[in-house]
C-alpha positions, -999 to 999 in steps of 0.1 A, spaced: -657 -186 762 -677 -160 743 -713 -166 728 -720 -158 698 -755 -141 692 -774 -137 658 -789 -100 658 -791 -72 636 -784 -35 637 -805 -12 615 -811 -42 595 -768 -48 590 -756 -81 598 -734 -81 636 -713 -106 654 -719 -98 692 -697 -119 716 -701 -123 752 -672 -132 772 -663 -148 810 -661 -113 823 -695 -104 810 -685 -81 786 -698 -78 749 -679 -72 723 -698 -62 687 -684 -68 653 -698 -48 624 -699 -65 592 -710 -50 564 -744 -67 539 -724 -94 527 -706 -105 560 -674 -95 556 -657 -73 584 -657 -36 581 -630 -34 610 -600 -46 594 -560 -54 611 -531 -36 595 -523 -51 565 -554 -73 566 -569 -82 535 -602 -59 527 -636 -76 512 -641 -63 476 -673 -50 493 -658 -28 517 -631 -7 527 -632 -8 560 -640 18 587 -641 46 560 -632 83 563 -661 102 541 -650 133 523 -678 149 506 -663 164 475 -688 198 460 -709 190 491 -726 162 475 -703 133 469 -693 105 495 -655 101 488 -632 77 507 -598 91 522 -572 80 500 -540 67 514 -505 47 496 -494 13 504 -476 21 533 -506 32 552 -497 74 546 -530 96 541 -528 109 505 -523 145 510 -535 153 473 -503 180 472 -516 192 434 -484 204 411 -501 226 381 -484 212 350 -506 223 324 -539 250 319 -561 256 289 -582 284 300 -598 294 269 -593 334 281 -596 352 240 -601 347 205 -562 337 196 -555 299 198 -525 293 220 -501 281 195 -469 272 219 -493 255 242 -510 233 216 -497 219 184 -525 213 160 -526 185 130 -560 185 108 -571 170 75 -601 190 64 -615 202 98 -607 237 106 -606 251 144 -617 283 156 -614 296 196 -637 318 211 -650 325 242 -670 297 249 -640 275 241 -621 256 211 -642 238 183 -626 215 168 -648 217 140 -657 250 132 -662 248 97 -689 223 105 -677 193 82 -690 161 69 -661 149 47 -650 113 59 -620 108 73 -616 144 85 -600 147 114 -586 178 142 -566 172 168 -551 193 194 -521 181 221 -501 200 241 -465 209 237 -457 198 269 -457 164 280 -463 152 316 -438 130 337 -455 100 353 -432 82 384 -445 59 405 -469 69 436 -472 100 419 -505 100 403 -511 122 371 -545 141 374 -561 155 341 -593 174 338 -615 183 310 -644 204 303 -664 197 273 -692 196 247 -698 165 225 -726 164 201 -711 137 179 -734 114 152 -727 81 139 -699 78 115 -680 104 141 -653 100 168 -635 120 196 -611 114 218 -595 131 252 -569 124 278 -535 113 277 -519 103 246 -499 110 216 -526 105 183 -516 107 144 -545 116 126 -573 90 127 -546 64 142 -552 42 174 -537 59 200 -503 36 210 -502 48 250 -529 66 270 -555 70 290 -585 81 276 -620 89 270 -636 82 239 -671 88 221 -671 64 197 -690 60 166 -716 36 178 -726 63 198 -712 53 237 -690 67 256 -659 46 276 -634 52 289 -595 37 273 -560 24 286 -536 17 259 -502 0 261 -476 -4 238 -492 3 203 -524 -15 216 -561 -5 230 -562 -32 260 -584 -20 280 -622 -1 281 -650 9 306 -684 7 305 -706 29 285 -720 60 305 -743 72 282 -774 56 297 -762 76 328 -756 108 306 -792 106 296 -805 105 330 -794 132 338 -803 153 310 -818 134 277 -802 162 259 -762 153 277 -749 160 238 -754 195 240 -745 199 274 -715 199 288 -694 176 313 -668 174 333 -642 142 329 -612 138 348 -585 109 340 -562 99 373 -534 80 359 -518 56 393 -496 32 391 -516 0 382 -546 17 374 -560 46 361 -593 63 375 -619 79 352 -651 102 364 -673 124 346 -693 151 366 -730 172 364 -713 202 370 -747 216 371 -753 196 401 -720 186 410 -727 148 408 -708 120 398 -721 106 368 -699 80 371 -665 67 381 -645 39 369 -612 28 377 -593 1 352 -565 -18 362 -535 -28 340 -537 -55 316 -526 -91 331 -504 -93 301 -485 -57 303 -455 -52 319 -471 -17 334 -500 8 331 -483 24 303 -454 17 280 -434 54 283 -425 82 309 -441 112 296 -479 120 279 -489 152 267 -528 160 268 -548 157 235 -583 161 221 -593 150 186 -622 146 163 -624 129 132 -650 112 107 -648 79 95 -648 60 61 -686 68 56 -697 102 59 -717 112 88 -755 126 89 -746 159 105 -716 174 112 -699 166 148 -698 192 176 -668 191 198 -658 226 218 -629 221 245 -633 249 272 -611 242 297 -579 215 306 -562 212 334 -533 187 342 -513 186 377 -490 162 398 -503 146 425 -485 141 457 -454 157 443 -434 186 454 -409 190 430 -400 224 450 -396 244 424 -398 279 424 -431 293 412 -417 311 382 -407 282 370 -442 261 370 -461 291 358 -431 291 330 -440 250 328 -476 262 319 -461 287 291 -471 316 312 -434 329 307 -428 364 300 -412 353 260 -450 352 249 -485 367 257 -504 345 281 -535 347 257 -523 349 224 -487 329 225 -476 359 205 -442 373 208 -433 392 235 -402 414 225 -399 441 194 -377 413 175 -382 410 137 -368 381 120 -332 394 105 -341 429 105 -330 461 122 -358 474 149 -370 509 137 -358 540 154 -381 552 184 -394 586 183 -382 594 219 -415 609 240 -422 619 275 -459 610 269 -461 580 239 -440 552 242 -412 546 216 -425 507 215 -453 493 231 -437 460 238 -420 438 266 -385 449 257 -364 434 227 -345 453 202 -347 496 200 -327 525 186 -329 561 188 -310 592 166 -289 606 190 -303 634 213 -284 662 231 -287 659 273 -313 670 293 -337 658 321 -362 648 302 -380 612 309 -386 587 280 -411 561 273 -387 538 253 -410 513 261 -445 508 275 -456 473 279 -500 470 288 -503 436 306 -531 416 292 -561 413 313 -564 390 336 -533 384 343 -503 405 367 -464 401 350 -437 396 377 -409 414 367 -378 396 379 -345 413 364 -337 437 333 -306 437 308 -300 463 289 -269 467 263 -258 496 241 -237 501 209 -229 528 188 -241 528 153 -241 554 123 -214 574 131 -190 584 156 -200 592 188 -190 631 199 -165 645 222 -194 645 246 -200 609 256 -235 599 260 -249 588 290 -281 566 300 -301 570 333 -325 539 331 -355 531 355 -386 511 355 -419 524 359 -441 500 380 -478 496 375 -485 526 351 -520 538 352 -507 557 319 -481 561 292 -482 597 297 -450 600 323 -460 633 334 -493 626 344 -495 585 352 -495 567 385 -469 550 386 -437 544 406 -399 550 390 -374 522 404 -341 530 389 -321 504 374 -286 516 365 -263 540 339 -248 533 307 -234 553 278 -216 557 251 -184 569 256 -166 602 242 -158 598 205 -166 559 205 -168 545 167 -194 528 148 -199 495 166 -184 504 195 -201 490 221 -218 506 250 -202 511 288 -214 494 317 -241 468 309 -273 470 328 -280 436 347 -305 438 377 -324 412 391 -350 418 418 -352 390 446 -392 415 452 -406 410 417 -423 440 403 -454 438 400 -478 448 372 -516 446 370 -538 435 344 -546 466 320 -515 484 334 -482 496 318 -449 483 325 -425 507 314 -392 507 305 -377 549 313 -349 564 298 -331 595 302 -303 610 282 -283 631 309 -255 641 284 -251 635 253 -248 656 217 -272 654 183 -246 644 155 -256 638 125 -264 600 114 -257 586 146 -281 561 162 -277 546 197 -286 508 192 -291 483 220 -312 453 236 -334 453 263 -348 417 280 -370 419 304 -374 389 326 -402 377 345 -437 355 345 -473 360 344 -495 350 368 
């Protein structure tokens, strides 16, 4: 029969059992009594999690192993869905939608402010949510990060995380943070249409760290689970967490959240009475990803989930292609050493030109810095237009050229990588289309480096100048930025 014995172990409670045989057996418990060595599928103390597996997280947070209800580790695979880097000047308008009464925004480079024009008017309000929204299956947890400056007054509000918002509405489902206008900060679960559920104020911890926190800013991240959603906000300065609160579903709601899909949002708005100064609230950066979920898709195609597609620029969502709105592109002046257009394909013409060997820049794409394009196929389609082609058909040798240090074909770095002939043929008529379409996709992307010229070569091997004709056509270039 073992023996129990009453002693302690660096002052934490132990049961230490003797048996027949002579041997002791110790059983750690932790300050309340309860058991830190715990049976499969034994019920855990709301004081302990057993025999824990640390992870320090920035070198100075303790952080327990995570694992699902099936006793697997949580491997934390990370799926980007969504990034708001904050890279120029040019808010991203395909990656945001933006609603505002009043408040005007302005993004620079130390991020979005949501209320640049500095107002005081009540009921102002700015919001900002992504055009995406994010799928949320179960035992896939939905990870959103934000970085932020809040320097809000009473009378003022903001809100960030997942949700849908109308103007100075409740938001219907989300998770959330919000600063409120009784100056705390919590964080929010709502479900169906209502607010259910809030944390505890963090400002007293906010101050603590910094009695000016409202000028600083913080990190937050919202982990959406299945039953409950996480919330932490971070000293980046220091890398500690300020603090980190998980809320469980309401008893009453059927689940965490009424619907499928949430896109990202921020908003600031004033309230019935005007405030004393005029709130401060500047996004810099947002981040959303999937975790524990491979969806195995093909890296061009999250990078095309993030709007980092080659249809737009990566920093300005502006238009990619020479394509005007119901109009005719204008003719090209056809150069060895100036590109006809300096964009990433789209529509072009030139007046016909008699053969020769010459190269031409029809068109010399610069990749915006930071970012490399990943060329992945080019089309390319001709037609005949003005009059009638001559007795001497024209014919197209077409090429790439790959990571241009130059438009100036006879003197830039660069590497040619042909891509196919087409023409027009002898005597063709107006309208007439082109021979041999041009459709080549490259299983080895092409690359091209930020600052550097993708260029799209032509080269008229035959061909005659009549009068009044113009060679027409479309050129798409396919491919991502990264």
């Amino acid at each position: 029969m073992g023996i129990p014995v009453a002693v302690s172990v660096s002052g934490t409670p132990t049961d230490v059992t003797g048996d027949a045989n002579g041997n002791v057996n110790v059983r750690l418990k932790d300050s309340t009594g309860a058991d830190l060595a715990v049976a499969n599928a034994g019920t855990v103390s709301s004081t302990t999690r057993g025999l824990p597996m640390i992870l320090a997280d920035d070198g100075v947070n303790a952080i327990l192993a995570r694992g699902d209800r099936m006793g697997n580790i949580g491997i934390a695979y990370g799926t980007p869905m969504f990034h708001e880097p904050v890279e120029s000047t040019t808010f991203h308008s395909v990656r945001w939608t933006a609603a505002a009464t009043t408040f005007t925004l302005a993004q620079t480079a130390v991020g979005i402010n949501l209320n640049s024009g500095a107002v005081t008017t009540i009921n102002a309000v700015q919001n900002i949510t992504s055009s995406r929204q994010f799928l949320k299956v179960a035992r896939q947890p939905l990870h959103g990060h934000f970085r932020l400056n809040h320097n809000l007054v009473t009378n003022s509000t903001a809100d960030w995380g997942f949700g849908a918002p109308s103007g100075t509405s409740a938001i219907a489902n989300g998770a959330f943070w919000r600063f409120g206008s009784d100056g705390t900060v919590k964080p929010f679960i709502a479900f169906n249409g209502s607010e259910n559920r809030s944390g505890s104020d963090v400002v007293a911890s906010l101050n603590t760290i910094d009695a000016a926190w409202k000028t600083r800013y913080w990190s937050y991240d919202i982990i959406i689970d299945d039953d409950q959603a996480i919330f932490i906000v971070q000293d980046s300065n220091t890398g500690l967490i300020v603090s980190r609160q998980t809320l469980t579903m309401d008893l009453a709601s059927a689940r965490l959240l009424a619907v499928s899909h949430l896109p990202v949002f921020a908003r600031v708005y004033n309230g019935g009475s005007a405030p004393a100064s005029a709130p401060v609230f500047i996004v810099t950066d947002v981040m959303v990803q999937a975790l524990d979920m491979n969806l195995n898709k093909a890296w061009s195609h999250v990078v095309a989930g993030m709007q980092l597609g080659g249809a737009w620029l990566p920093t300005t969502a502006a238009q990619s292609a020479n394509y005007t709105n119901s109009a005719a592109p204008t003719s090209a002046t056809l150069s060895n050493t100036a590109a006809g257009y300096t964009t990433l394909g789209g529509q072009f013409q030139w007046a016909a030109v008699a053969g020769a060997e010459t190269d031409y820049a029809l068109f010399g794409f610069t990749v915006p810095s930071p970012y490399s394009f990943y060329c992945q196929g080019i089309t390319i389609d001709l037609i005949n237009t003005g009059a009638a082609n001559a007795a001497t058909p024209t014919t197209c040798s077409w090429a790439v050229g790959v990571n241009s240090s130059a438009i100036n074909l006879s003197t830039a770095t660069l590497s040619r990588v042909p891509v196919g002939i087409s023409g027009i043929a002898a005597s063709a008529v107006i309208g007439q289309l082109g021979t041999n379409s041009i459709n080549v996709q490259f299983p080895s992307p092409l690359v091209t480096d930020q600052g550097r010229l993708l260029i799209l070569i032509m080269k008229c091997i035959s061909g005659a100048a009549t009068a009044s004709q113009v060679i027409r056509g479309v050129c798409g270039i396919n491919g991502y930025y990264e």
